[in-house]
C-alpha positions as CSV (number, residue, x, y, z in Angstrom):
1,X,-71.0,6.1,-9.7
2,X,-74.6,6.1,-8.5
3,X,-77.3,8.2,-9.6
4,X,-77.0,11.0,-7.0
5,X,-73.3,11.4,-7.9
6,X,-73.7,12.0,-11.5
7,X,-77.1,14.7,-10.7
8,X,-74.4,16.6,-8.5
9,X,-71.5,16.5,-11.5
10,X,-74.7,17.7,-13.7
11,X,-75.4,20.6,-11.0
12,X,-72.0,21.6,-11.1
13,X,-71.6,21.6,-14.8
14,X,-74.9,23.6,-15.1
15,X,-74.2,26.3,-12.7
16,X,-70.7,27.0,-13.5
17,X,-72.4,27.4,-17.4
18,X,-74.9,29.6,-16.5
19,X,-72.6,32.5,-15.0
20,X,-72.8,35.5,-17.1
21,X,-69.2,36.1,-17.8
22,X,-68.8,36.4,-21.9
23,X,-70.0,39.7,-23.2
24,X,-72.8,38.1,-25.0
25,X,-74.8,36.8,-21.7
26,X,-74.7,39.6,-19.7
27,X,-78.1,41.5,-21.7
28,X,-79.8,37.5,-20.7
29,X,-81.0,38.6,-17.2
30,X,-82.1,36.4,-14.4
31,X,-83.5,33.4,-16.9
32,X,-80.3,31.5,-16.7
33,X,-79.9,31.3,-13.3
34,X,-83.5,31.2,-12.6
35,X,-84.1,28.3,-14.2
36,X,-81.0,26.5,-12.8
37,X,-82.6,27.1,-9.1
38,X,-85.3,25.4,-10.3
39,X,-83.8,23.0,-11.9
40,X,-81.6,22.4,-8.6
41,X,-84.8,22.5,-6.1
42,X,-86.7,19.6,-8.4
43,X,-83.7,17.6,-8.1
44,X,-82.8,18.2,-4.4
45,X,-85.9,17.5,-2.9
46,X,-86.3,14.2,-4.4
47,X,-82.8,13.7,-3.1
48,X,-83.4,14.9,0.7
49,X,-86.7,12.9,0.6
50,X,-84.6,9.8,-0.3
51,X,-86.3,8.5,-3.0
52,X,-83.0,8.9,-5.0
């Protein structure tokens, strides 16, 4: 598997663990997901530029 494959299995695993669906997560706010998107926007542009 290259190196893109396993930052889209890591993009998948992080966004289906940041939806606020146990009691406890729901008073967490935006952080979660706001930090994912940026999380997904450093790694996509790298990856639509082709330098991964």
């Amino acid at each position: 598997m290259n190196l893109a494959g396993v930052l889209l299995v890591a993009l998948m695993l992080i966004l289906i663990s940041v939806m606020p669906v146990w009691p406890h997560t729901r008073h967490w706010g935006y952080l979660p997901s706001g930090v994912t998107a940026t999380v997904v926007l450093v790694m996509l542009l790298p990856l639509l530029g082709g330098t991964i």
